[in-house]
C-alpha positions as CSV (number, residue, x, y, z in Angstrom):
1,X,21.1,46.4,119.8
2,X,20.1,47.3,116.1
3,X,17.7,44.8,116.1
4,X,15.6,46.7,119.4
5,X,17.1,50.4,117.9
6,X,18.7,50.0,121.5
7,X,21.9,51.7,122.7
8,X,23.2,49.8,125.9
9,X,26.0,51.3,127.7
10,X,27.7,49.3,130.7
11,X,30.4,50.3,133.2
12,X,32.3,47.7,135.7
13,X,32.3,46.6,139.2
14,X,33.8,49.8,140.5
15,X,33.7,52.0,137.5
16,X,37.7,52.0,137.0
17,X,37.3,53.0,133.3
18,X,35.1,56.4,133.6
19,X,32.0,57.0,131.2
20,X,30.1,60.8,130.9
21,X,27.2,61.3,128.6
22,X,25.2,64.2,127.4
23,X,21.7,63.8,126.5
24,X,18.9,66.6,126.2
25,X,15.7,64.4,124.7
26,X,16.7,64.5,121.6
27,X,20.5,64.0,121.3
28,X,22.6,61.5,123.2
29,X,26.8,61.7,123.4
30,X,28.6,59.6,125.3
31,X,32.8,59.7,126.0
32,X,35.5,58.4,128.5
33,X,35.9,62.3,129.5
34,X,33.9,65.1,128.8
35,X,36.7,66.7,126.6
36,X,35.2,65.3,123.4
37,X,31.3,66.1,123.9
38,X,32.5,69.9,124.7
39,X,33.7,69.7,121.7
40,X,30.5,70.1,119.7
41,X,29.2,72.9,118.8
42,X,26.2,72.5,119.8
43,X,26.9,71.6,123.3
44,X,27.6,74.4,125.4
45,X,30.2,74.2,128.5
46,X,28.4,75.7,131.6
47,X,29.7,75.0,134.5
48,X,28.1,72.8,137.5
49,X,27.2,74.8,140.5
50,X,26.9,71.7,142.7
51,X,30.0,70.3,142.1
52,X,32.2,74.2,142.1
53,X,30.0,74.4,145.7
54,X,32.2,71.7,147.1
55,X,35.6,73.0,146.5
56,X,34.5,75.9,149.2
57,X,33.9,73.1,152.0
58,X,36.3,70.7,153.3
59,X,35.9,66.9,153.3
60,X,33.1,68.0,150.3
61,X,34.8,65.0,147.9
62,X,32.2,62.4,148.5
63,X,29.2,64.7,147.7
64,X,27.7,64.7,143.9
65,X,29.3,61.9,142.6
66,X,26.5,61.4,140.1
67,X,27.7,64.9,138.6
68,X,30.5,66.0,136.6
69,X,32.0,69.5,136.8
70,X,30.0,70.4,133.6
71,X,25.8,71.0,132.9
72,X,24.1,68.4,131.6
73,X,26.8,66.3,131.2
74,X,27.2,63.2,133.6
75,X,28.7,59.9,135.3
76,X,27.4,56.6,134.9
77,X,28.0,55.7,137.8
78,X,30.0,51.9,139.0
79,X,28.3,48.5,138.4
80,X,25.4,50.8,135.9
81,X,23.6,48.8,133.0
82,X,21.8,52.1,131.1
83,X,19.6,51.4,128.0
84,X,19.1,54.3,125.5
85,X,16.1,54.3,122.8
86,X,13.0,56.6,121.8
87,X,11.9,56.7,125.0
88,X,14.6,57.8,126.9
89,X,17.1,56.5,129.5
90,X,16.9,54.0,131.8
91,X,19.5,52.4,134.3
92,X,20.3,49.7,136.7
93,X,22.6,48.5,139.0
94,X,23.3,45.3,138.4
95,X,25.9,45.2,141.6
96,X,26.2,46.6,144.9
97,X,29.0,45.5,147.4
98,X,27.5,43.5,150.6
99,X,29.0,45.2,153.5
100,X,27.7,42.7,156.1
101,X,29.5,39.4,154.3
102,X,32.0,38.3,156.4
103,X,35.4,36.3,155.4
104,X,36.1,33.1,156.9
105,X,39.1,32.2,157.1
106,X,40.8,30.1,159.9
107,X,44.6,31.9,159.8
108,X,46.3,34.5,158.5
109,X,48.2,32.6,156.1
110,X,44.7,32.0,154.4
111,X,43.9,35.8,154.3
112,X,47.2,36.5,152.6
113,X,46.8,33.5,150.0
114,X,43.6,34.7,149.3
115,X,44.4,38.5,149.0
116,X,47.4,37.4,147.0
117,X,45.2,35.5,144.5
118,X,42.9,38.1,144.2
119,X,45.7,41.1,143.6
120,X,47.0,38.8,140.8
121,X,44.1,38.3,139.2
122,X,43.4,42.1,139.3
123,X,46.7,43.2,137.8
124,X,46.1,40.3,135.1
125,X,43.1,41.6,133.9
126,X,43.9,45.0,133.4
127,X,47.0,43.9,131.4
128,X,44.8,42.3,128.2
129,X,46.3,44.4,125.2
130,X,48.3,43.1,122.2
131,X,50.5,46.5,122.7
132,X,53.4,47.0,125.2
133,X,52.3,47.1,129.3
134,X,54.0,49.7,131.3
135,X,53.9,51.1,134.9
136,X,54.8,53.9,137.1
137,X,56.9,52.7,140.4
138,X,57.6,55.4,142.3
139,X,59.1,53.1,145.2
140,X,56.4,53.3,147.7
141,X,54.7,49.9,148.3
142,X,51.1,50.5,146.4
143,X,53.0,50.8,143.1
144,X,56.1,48.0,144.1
145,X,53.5,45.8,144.5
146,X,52.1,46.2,141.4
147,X,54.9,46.2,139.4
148,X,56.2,43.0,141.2
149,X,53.1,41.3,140.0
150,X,53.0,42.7,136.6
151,X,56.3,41.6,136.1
152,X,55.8,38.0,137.2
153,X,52.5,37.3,135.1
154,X,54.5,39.0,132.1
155,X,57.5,36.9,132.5
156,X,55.8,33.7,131.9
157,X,54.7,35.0,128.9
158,X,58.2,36.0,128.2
159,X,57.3,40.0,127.8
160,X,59.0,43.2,129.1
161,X,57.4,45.5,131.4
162,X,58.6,49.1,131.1
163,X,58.3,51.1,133.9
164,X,58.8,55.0,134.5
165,X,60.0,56.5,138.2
166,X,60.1,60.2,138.7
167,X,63.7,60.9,140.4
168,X,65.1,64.7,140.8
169,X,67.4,65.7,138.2
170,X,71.2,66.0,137.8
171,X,72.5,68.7,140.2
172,X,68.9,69.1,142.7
173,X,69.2,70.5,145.8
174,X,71.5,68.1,147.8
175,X,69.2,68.4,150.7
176,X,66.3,66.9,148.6
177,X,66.1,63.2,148.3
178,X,64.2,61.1,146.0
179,X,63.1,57.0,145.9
180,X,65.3,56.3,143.8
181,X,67.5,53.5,146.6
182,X,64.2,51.8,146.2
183,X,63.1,52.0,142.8
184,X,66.5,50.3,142.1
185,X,65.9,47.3,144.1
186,X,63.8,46.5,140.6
187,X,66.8,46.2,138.7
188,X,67.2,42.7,139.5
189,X,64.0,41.1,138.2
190,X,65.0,39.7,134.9
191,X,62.1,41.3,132.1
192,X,61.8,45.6,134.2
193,X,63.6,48.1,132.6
194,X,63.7,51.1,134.4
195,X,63.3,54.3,132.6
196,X,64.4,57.7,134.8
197,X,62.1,60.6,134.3
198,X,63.3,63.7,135.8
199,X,61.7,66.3,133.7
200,X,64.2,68.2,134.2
201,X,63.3,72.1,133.6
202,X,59.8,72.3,133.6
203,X,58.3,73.0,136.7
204,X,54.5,74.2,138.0
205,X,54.0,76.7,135.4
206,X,55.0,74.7,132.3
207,X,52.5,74.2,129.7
208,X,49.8,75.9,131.5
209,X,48.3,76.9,128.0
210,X,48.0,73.3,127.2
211,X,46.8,72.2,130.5
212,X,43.4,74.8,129.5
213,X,42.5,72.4,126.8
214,X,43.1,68.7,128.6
215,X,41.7,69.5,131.8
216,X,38.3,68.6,132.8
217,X,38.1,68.7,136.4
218,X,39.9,71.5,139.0
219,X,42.2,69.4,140.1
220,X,45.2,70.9,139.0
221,X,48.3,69.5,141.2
222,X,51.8,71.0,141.7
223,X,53.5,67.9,139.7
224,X,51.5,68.0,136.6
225,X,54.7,68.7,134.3
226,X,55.8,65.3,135.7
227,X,52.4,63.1,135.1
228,X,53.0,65.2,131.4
229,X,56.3,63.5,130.7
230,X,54.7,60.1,132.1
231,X,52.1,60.3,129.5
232,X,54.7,61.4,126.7
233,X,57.0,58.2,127.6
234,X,54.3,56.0,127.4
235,X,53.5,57.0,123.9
236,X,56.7,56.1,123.0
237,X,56.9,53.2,124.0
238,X,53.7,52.5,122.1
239,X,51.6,51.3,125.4
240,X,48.1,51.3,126.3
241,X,48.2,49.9,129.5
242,X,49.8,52.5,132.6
243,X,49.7,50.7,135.5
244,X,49.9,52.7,138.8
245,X,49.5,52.5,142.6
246,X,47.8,55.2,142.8
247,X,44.6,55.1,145.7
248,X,46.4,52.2,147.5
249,X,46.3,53.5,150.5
250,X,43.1,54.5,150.6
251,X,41.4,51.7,152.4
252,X,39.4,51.6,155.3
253,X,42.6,49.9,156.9
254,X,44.4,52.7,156.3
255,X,42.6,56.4,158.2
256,X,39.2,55.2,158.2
257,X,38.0,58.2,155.7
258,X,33.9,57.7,155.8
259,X,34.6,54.5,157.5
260,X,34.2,56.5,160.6
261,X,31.5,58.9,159.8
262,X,29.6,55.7,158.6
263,X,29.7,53.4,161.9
264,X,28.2,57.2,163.6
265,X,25.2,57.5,160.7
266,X,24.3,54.1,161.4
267,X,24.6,54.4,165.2
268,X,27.6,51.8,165.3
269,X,28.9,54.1,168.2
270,X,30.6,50.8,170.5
271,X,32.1,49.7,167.1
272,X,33.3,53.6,166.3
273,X,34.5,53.6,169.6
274,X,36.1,50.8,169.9
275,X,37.9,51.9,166.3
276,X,39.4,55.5,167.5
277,X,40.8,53.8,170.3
278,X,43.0,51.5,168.6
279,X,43.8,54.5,166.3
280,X,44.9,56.5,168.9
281,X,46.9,53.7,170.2
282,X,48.6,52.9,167.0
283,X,49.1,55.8,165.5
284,X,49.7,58.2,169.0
285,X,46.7,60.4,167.6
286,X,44.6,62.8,170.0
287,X,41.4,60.9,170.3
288,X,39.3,64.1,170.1
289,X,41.0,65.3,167.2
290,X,40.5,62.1,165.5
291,X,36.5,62.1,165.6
292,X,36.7,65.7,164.9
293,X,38.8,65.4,161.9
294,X,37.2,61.6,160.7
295,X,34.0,61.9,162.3
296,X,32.4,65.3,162.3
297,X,33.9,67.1,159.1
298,X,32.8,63.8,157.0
299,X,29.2,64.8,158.1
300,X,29.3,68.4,158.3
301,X,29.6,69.1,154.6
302,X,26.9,66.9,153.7
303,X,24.4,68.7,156.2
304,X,25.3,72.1,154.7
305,X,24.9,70.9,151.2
306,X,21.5,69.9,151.9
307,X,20.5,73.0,153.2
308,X,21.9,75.5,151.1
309,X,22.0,73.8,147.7
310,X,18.4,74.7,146.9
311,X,18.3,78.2,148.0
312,X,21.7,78.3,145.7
313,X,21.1,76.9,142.8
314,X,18.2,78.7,142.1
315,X,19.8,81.9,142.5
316,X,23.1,81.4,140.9
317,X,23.2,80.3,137.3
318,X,26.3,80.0,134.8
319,X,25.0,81.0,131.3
320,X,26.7,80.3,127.8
C-alpha cells in the first residue's frame, strides 16, 4: 500500500504455499523458502535450537511450528494477514477452522457428492497457470484421485496433463515390484501421458554436494535422487503446477495422529474411548499399544519441551 508506506503480506486458508521472513527493526525480507534471505550477506545463518531440539524426541513434529530451522527467520503461519510499516509488525488471523460445526447430511450419497464437489474445486484452483499442468501418480489412491480429477477439469478445456510415476529400472531386482500395473490403468483416459521415471543410476548418495545448497530443513529422505528427476522433468515440460497426493492419508480418518492426544487434553475420555475401540477392532491393533503410541507420546514431547526449553536455550547458543 504505497499510499499508507504499508507492506501487507497474506497467506491462505491452510498455508499450502509457504512464506518466511526476516526482520531485525530495521530490515524486513520476505521469500517462499529461506534459501534466498540466507543469501544476503548481511543475514547470518544460525541455526534454531528449538526446532534442532525436536529431532532428539519422538512425535516432536507438531511443536514450534511458528519457527523455521534458521534464527530470526520465520513462518507466517496459515490463514495470517501481517501488515509491515515504521512501526513494526503486526498480524492477524483472519480464519480459524470451527471444530464443533457439524455436517448435515441425510445419506451417504450426500457426503460423497459433497466431498466430490469440494475435491474438484480444490484441484481446480490449484491448476490456474497459463503454462503446462503436470502431476506425480505413483498409483496409490491420494495421487489417482488427483490425477483422475485433473484430467477431467483439463479435458473440457481440451489440455494435456502430463504426469510422472517413479517405476524401478530396466533389469531391478526381480524380487522388487513397483506400481506400475496401476499407474497403467491411466493409459486409457484420453488427454494423460504417462512419462516413466526410473532414475536409473543415481541412488542415496547422488548429488549430495548439491543437495548442501537446496536444502532448508533436515529432512533429507532416502529417495531424494528420485523427487530430483521429478523436478528436472517438470522443467522440461515447461510446468509450474506439480500436482501430488502427497499428505492424503493424513486425516483424522486415517491413525488419529493428535486426533487422539486431543479428545485426552480436552478430557473427551468417553469419546477417546469409544475411538481406540473401534481402532482396535478395525485394524486388529493392541488397545494399550494404541494409546501409548497415539495418546501418550503425542503429549510427552510437548511436556518435556516445556520444561527444558528454557534452561536450554539459554545455555546453548549457535554463533556466526
Amino acid at each position: 500500500d504505497g499510499g499508507l508506506n504499508k507492506l501487507i503480506c497474506c497467506t491462505d486458508h491452510l498455508a499450502s504455499r509457504n512464506l518466511h521472513y526476516f526482520y531485525n527493526g530495521k530490515k524486513f525480507v520476505f521469500a517462499t523458502t529461506p534459501n534466498p534471505i540466507l543469501a544476503l550477506d548481511d543475514i547470518c545463518p544460525v541455526v534454531n535450537e528449538n526446532k534442532l531440539m525436536t529431532m532428539t524426541i519422538p512425535y516432536a513434529k507438531h511443536l514450534f511450528w511458528g519457527e523455521s530451522w534458521f534464527k530470526d527467520i520465520f513462518p507466517v503461519q496459515a490463514a495470517t494477514l501481517m501488515t509491515i510499516d515504521q512501526n513494526g509488525i503486526k498480524k492477524k488471523t483472519y480464519w480459524t477452522p470451527d471444530i464443533y460445526k457439524a455436517l448435515s447430511f441425510k445419506d451417504e450419497a450426500e457426503f460423497a457428492e459433497a466431498f466430490r464437489e469440494k475435491l474438484f474445486k480444490a484441484v481446480n484452483d490449484r491448476m490456474r497457470s497459463r503454462f503446462p499442468v503436470t502431476a506425480l501418480l505413483s498409483g496409490g489412491l491420494d495421487s489417482s484421485a488427483i490425477v483422475s480429477v485433473a484430467a477431467r477439469i483439463l479435458e473440457g478445456k481440451n489440455r494435456e496433463l502430463q504426469v510422472f510415476s517413479g517405476i524401478l529400472p530396466e533389469g531391478a531386482d526381480p524380487g522388487l515390484a513397483d506400481e506400475r500395473y496401476y499407474i497403467d490403468q491411466f493409459k486409457s483416459l484420453p488427454n494423460v501421458n504417462i512419462n516413466y521415471i526410473s532414475a536409473e543410476g543415481k541412488g542415496f548418495f547422488s548429488d549430495l554436494e548439491e543437495l548442501q545448497t537446496t536444502i532448508y530443513a533436515p529432512t533429507l529422505i532416502a529417495s531424494h535422487y528420485l523427487h530430483r528427476s521429478f523436478a528436472s522433468a517438470v522443467r522440461q515440460h515447461g510446468s509450474r503446477v506439480l500436482l501430488g497426493g502427497g499428505g492424503g492419508e493424513m486425516g483424522i480418518s486415517y491413525h488419529g495422529t493428535g486426533c487422539y492426544a486431543e479428545f485426552f487434553r480436552k478430557m473427551q475420555w468417553s469419546t477417546l474411548w469409544h475411538e481406540l475401540r473401534y481402532r482396535k477392532k478395525i485394524n486388529a491393533e493392541q488397545f494399550w499399544q494404541t494409546a501409548y503410541t497415539d495418546v501418550v507420546k503425542p503429549i510427552v514431547p510437548e511436556m518435556v519441551a516445556n520444561i527444558i526449553r528454557p534452561k536450554y536455550l539459554d545455555r546453548v547458543r549457535v554463533n556466526c
